[in-house]
C-alpha positions as a printed NumPy array, in Angstrom:
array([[  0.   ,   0.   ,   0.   ],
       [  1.379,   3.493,  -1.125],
       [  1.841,   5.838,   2.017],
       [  1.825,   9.487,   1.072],
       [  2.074,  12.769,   3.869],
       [  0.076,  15.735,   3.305],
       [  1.965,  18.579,   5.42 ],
       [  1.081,  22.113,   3.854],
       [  0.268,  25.486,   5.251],
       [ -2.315,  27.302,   5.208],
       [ -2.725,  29.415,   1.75 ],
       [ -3.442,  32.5  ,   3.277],
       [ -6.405,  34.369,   2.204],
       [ -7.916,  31.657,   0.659],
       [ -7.405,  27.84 ,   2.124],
       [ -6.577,  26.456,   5.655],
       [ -4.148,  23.975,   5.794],
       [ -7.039,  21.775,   6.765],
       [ -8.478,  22.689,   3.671],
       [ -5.703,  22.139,   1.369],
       [ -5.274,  18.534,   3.194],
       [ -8.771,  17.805,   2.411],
       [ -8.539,  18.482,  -1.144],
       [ -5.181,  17.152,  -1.878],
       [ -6.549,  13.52 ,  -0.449],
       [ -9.49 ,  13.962,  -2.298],
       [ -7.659,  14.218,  -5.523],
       [ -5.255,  11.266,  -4.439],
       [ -8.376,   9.127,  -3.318],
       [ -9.206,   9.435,  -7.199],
       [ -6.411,   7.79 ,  -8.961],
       [ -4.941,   6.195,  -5.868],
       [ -7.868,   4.731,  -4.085],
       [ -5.798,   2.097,  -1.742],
       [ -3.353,   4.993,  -0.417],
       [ -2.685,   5.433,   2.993],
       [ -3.34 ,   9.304,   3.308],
       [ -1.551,  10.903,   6.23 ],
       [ -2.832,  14.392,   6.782],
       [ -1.004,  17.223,   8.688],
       [ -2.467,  20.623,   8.655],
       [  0.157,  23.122,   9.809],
       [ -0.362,  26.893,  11.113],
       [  2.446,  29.094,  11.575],
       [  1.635,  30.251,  14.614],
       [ -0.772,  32.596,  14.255],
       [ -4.391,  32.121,  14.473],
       [ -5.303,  28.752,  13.904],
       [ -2.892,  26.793,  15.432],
       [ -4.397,  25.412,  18.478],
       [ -7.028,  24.151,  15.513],
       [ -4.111,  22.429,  13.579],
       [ -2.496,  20.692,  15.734],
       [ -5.303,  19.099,  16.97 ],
       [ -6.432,  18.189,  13.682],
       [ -3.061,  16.797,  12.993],
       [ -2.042,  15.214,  16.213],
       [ -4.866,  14.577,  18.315],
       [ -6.363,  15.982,  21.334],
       [ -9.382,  18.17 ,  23.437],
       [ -9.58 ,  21.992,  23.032],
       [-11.062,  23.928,  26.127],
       [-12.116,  27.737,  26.625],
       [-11.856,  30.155,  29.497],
       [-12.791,  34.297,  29.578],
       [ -9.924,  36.285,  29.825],
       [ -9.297,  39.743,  29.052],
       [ -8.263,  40.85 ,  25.163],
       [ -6.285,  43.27 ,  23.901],
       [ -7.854,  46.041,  25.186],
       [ -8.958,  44.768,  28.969],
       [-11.858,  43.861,  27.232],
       [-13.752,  40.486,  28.399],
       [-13.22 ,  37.393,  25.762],
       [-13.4  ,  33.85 ,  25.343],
       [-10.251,  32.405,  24.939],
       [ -8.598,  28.993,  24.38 ],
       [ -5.629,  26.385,  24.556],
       [ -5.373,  22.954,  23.233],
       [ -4.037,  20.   ,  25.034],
       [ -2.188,  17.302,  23.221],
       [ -2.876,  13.59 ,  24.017],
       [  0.997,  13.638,  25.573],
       [ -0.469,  16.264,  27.862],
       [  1.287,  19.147,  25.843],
       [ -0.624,  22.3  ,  25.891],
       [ -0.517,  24.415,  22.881],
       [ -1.538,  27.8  ,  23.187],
       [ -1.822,  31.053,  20.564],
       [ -1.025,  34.529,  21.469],
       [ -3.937,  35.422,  18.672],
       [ -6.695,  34.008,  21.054],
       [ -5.738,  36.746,  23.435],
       [ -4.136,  39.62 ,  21.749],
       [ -4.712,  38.962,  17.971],
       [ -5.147,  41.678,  15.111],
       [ -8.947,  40.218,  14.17 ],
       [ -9.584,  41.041,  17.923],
       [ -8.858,  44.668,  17.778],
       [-11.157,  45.113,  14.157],
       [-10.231,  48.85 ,  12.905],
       [ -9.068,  49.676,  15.819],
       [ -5.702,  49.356,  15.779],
       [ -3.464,  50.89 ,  18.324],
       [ -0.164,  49.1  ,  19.064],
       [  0.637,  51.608,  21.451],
       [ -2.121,  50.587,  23.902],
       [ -2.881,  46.87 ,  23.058],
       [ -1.76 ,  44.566,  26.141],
       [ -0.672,  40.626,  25.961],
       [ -2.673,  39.668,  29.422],
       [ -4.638,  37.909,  28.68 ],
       [ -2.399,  35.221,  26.952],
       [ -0.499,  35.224,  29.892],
       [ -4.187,  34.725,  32.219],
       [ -4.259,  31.666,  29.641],
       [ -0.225,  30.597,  30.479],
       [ -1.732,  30.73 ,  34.41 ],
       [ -4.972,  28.463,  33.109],
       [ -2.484,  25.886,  31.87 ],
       [ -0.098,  25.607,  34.449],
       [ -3.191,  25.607,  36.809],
       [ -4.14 ,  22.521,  35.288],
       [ -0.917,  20.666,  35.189],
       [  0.544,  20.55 ,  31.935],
       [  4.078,  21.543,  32.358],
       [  5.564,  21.517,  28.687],
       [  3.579,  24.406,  26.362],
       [  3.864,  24.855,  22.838],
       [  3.138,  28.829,  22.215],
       [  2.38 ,  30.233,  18.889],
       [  3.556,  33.925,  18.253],
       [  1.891,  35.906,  15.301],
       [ -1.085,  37.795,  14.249],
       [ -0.495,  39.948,  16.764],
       [ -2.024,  43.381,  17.713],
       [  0.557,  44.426,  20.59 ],
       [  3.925,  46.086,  20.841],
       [  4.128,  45.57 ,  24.389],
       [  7.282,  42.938,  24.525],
       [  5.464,  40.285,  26.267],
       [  5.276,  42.468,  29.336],
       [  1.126,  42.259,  29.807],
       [  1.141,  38.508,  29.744],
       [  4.306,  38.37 ,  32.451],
       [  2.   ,  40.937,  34.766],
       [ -0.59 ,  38.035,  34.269],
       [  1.377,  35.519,  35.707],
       [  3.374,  37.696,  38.842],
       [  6.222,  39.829,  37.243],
       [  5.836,  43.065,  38.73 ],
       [  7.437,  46.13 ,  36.631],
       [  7.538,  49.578,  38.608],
       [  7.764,  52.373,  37.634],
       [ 10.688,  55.251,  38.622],
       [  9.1  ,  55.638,  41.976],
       [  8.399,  52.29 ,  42.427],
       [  4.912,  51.514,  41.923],
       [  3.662,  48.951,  40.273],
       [  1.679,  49.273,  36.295],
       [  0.724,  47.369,  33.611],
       [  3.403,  48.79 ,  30.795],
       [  1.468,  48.893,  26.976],
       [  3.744,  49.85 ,  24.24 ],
       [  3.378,  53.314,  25.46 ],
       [  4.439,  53.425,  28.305],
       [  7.095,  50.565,  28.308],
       [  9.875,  53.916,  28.83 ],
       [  8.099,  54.104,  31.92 ],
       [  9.758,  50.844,  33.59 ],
       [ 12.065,  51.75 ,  36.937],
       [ 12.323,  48.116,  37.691],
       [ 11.67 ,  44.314,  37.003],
       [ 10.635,  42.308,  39.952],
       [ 10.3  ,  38.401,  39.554],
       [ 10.152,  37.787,  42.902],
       [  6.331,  37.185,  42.424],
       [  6.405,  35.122,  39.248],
       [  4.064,  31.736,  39.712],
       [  6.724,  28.807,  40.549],
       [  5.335,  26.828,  38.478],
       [  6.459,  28.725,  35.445],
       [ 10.157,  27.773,  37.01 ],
       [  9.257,  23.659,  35.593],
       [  7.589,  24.773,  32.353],
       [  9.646,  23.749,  29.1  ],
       [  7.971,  26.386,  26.852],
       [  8.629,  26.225,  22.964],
       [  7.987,  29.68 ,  21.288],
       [  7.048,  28.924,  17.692],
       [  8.395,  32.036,  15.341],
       [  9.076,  32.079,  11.857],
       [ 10.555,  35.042,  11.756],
       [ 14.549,  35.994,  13.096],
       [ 13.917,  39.88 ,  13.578],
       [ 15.557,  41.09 ,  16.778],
       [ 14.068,  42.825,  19.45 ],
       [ 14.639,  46.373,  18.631],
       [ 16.04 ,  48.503,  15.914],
       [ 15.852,  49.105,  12.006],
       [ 14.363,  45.472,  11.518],
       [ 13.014,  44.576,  15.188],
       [  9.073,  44.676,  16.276],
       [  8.213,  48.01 ,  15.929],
       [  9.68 ,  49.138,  12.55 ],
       [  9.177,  45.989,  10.711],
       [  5.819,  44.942,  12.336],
       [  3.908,  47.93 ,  13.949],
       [  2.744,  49.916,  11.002],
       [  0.541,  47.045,  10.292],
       [ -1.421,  47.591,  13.821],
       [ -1.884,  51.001,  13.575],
       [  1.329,  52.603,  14.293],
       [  2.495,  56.057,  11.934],
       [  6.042,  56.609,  11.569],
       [  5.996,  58.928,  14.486],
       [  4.52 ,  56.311,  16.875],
       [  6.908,  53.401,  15.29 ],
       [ 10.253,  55.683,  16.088],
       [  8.426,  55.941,  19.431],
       [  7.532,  51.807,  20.204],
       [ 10.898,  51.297,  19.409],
       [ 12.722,  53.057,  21.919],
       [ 10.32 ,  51.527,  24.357],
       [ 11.466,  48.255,  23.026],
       [ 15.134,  49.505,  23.427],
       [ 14.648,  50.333,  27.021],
       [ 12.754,  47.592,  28.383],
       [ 15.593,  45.603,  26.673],
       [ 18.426,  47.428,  28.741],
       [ 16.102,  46.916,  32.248],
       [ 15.652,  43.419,  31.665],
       [ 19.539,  43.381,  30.806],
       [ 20.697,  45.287,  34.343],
       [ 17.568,  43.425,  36.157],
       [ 17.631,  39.737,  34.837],
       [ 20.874,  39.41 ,  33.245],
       [ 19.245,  38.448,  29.801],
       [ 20.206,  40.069,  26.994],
       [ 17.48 ,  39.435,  24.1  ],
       [ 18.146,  43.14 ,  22.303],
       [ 20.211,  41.575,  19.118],
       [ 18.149,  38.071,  19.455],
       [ 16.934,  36.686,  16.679],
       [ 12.824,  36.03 ,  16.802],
       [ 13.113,  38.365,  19.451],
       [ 10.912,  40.855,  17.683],
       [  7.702,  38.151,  16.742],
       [  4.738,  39.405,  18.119],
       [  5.732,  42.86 ,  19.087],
       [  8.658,  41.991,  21.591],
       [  6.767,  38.946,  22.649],
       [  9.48 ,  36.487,  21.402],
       [ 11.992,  38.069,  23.806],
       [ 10.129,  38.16 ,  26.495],
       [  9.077,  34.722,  26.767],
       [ 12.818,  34.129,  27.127],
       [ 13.641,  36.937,  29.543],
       [ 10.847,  35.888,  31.109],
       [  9.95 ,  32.648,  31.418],
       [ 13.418,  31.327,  30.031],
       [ 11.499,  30.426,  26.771],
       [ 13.205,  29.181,  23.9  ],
       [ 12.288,  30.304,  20.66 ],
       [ 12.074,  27.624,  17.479],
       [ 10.974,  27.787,  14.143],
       [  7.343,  26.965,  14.151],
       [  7.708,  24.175,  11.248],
       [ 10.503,  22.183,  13.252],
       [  8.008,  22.824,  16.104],
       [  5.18 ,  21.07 ,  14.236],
       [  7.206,  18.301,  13.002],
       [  8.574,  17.386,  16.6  ],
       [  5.046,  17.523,  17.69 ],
       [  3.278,  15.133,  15.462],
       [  6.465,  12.97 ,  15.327],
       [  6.946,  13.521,  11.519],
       [ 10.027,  11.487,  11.24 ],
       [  8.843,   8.136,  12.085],
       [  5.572,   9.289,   9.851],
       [  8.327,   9.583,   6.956],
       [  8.76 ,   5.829,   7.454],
       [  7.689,   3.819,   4.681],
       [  6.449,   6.643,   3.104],
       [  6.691,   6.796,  -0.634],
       [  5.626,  10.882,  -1.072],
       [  5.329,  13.6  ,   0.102],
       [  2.785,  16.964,  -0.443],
       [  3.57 ,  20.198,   1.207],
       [  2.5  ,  23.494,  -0.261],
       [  2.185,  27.325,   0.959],
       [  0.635,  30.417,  -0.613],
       [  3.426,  31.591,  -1.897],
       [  6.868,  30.333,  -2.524],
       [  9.274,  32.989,  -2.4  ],
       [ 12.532,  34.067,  -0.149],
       [ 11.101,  33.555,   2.658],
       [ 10.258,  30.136,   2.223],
       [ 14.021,  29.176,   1.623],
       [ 14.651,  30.579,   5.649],
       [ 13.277,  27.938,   7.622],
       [  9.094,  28.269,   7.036],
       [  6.752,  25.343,   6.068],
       [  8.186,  24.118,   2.175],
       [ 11.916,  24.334,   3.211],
       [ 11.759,  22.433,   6.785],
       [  9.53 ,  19.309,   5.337],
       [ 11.903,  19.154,   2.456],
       [ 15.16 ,  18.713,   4.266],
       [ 13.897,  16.201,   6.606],
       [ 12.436,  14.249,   3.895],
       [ 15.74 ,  14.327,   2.316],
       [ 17.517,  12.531,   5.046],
       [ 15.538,   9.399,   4.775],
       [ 15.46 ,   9.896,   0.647],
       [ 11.645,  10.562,   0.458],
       [ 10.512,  12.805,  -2.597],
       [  8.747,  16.253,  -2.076],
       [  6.51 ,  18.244,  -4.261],
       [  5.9  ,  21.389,  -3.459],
       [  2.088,  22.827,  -4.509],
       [  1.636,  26.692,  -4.311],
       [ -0.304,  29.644,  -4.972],
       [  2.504,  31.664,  -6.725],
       [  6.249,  30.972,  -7.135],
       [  8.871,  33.91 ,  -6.755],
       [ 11.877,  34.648,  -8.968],
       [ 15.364,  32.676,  -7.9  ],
       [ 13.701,  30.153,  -6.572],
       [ 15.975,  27.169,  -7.904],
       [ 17.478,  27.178,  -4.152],
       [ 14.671,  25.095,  -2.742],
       [ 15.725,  21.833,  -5.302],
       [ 18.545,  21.875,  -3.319],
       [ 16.713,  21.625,   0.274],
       [ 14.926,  18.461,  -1.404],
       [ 12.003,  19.406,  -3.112],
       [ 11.89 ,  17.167,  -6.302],
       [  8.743,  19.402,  -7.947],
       [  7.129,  22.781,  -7.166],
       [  3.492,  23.305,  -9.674],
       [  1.421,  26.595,  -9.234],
       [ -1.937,  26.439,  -8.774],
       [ -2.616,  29.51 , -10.878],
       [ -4.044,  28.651, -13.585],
       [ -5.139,  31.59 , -15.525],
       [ -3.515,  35.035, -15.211],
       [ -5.974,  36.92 , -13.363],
       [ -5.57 ,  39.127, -10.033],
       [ -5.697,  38.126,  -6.035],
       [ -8.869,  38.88 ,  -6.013],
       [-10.438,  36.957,  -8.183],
       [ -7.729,  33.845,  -8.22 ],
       [ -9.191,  33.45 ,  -4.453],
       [-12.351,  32.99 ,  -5.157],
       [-11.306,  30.059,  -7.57 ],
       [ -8.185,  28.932,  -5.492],
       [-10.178,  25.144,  -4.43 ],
       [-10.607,  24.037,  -7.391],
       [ -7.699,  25.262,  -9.098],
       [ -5.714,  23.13 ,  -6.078],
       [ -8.217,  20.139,  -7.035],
       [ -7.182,  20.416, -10.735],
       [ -3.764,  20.915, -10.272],
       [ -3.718,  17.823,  -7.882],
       [ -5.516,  16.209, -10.496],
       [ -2.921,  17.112, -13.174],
       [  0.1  ,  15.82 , -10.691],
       [ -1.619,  12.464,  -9.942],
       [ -2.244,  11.668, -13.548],
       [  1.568,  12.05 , -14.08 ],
       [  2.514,  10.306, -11.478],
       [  0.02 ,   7.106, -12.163],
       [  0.655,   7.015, -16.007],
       [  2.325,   5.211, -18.203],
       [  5.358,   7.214, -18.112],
       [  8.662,   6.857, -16.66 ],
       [  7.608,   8.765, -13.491],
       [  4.93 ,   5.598, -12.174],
       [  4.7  ,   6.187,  -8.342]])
C-alpha cells in the first residue's frame, strides 16, 4: 500500500491547511484509491494553530474568559495534546482580528495570553507549545508576564501594567512574584521570523505599522522596546536586544525568554517534533507540502523548506504545490524538493484567483496524480 504525507500550510487568504489537506486527499483518493493518506495541517503560529495541531495530532480543546487586547472580556482557548502538551496562541488573546479597525499598538496589552499561560499551568501541563503571530501588541510580552506575577515599577516604584506606550516608563523588574510553576515549564515559542528585538528590523519598525502605528509612533515603540531591553539586561541578566525572533509578536518572542526562560524555534521544526513527523516519513513513498506563496522567505526555515530537508535525510521525494512561485527560486531543489506546480491557472488578479483557489488546487492535484500514475517513466 502506497503511504503518502500531506503537510502544507495554510494558503493564506484563501485555504486552511485543513483545507488544502482535504482536497489534496481527495484528488489522491481518485487515482490512488488504496493509499494510505496521512494528513497534517500546519499553522504558523498565528491564528489557527491550536485548531491544527489538533487536527493533525490529536487531542481536546477547552475555553476560558480572559481579558483581550484592550482589557476587554473574551473567550479564549488552549489545546491540550494527548501527551499532555498544551498548545496555546497569542492570537486568542491579543490577535489583530480582535482589535477590528481599531488598531493601536501603542495601547494593546498581551494579558490575557499570559491569564491563559496561568490556566495551563493551573491545570498541570508543564511543557507548552506557544504560537507567536497575528499579533495586535507592541508591548514585549510584558502584559502577559503581569498576568502571571512579574511586577514592573515604575521610577518611583509603583507597580503598572506597561502597553507599548508606556514601556519607557519601567524603573524596575521584579520576579520575585512570578508563579513557581512557570520555574518547571519547558515552553517552545514557535516564530518564523529571526527579527531582533529592537532597531531598524526589530518589532516596531518591521511589524507595527501594520497595527496602527504612523512613523511617528513606530520611532516611538521602538525606543520603548530599546529600554525595556536594557532593564531586563541590568535586572535579569538576559540580553534578548540583538536576538533573533526576538521581535515576533511585538517583543513577545523576547520576552518569553527573559521571562519565562522560553526558547524560541521555528514553528515548522516545532510542528514536526510535535506530530512525530520522522517516524511518519517511514515507509512513506511521497510527500505533499505546499504554501501560498513560494518565495525568499520560504528558503529561511518556514513550512516548504523544513519538510523538504527532513524528507531528504531518509530519501523521500517532495513536491511542493503553491499559490505563486517567486523569482530565484531554484534554491529550494537543493533543500529536497523534487517538484514545485502553481496552482494559478489563468492570469488573473488576487482577487479573483481566491475565489477560484479550491478548485484550481483540485485540478492541479488532479494534473500531478495523472503524471505520477501514467504510463510514463515517473509511475509512483
Amino acid at each position: 500500500m502506497k503511504k503518502i504525507l500531506l503537510i502544507p500550510d495554510s494558503f493564506k487568504g484563501t485555504m486552511s491547511s485543513a483545507k488544502v489537506c482535504e482536497i489534496m486527499e481527495k484528488a489522491i483518493r481518485i487515482h490512488l484509491p488504496q493509499a494510505q493518506v496521512v494528513s497534517i495541517p500546519v499553522a504558523d503560529g498565528g491564528e489557527g494553530t491550536v485548531d491544527s495541531f489538533l487536527a493533525a495530532a490529536g487531542g481536546e480543546k477547552h475555553e476560558l474568559p480572559v481579558t483581550g487586547p484592550y482589557g476587554e472580556p473574551i473567550t479564549g482557548f488552549y489545546g491540550i495534546l494527548p501527551d499532555k502538551t498544551a498548545v496555546v496562541e497569542m492570537a486568542a488573546a491579543a490577535g489583530l482580528p480582535l482589535v477590528g479597525e481599531n488598531k493601536r499598538a501603542e495601547k494593546t496589552s498581551t494579558f490575557g495570553v499570559g491569564q491563559i499561560l496561568k490556566h495551563v499551568v493551573d491545570s498541570g501541563c508543564r511543557k507548552i507549545i506557544l504560537g507567536l503571530g497575528g499579533s495586535a501588541t507592541n508591548d514585549g510580552g510584558t502584559g502577559a508576564a503581569a498576568a502571571l506575577g512579574v511586577q514592573f515599577k515604575d521610577k518611583q516604584g509603583r507597580p503598572f501594567l506597561p502597553v507599548g506606550e508606556t514601556l519607557c516608563n519601567i524603573g524596575s523588574i521584579d520576579i520575585s512574584q512570578l508563579d513557581p510553576q512557570m520555574k518547571s515549564v519547558d515552553l517552545t515559542v514557535m516564530c518564523d521570523i529571526d527579527n531582533p528585538f529592537c532597531g531598524p528590523q526589530g518589532a516596531a519598525y518591521v511589524f507595527a505599522p501594520q497595527k496602527g502605528a504612523d512613523p511617528e509612533m513606530v520611532e516611538r515603540l521602538d525606543q520603548n522596546l530599546a529600554h525595556l531591553a536594557a532593564v531586563i539586561r541590568r535586572d535579569l541578566k538576559v540580553d534578548i536586544e540583538c536576538l533573533p525572533g526576538a521581535g515576533a509578536a511585538g517583543g513577545m518572542g523576547g520576552g518569553m525568554v527573559a521571562f519565562f526562560n522560553g526558547h524560541l524555534q521555528m514553528g515548522i521544526e516545532t510542528v514536526l517534533d510535535t506530530v512525530h513527523f520522522d517516524t511518519l516519513l517511514q515507509e512513506a513513498q511521497l510527500v505533499f507540502t505546499g504554501e501560498g506563496k513560494l518565495d525568499t522567505q520560504s528558503l529561511r526555515g518556514k513550512v516548504i523548506s523544513g519538510v523538504a530537508r527532513r524528507a531528504k535525510e531518509k530519501n523521500v521525494p517532495v513536491i511542493a504545490v503553491v499559490g505563486d512561485i517567486g523569482d530565484q527560486m531554484e534554491a529550494i531543489y537543493e533543500q529536497g524538493v523534487q517538484a514545485v506546480f502553481s496552482i494559478n491557472r489563468v492570469a488573473v488578479p488576487f482577487s479573483q484567483a481566491k475565489l477560484r483557489s479550491e478548485s484550481d488546487l483540485e485540478l492541479t492535484m488532479d494534473t500531478i496524480l495523472r503524471l505520477l500514475t501514467g504510463n510514463i517513466m515517473l509511475r509512483l
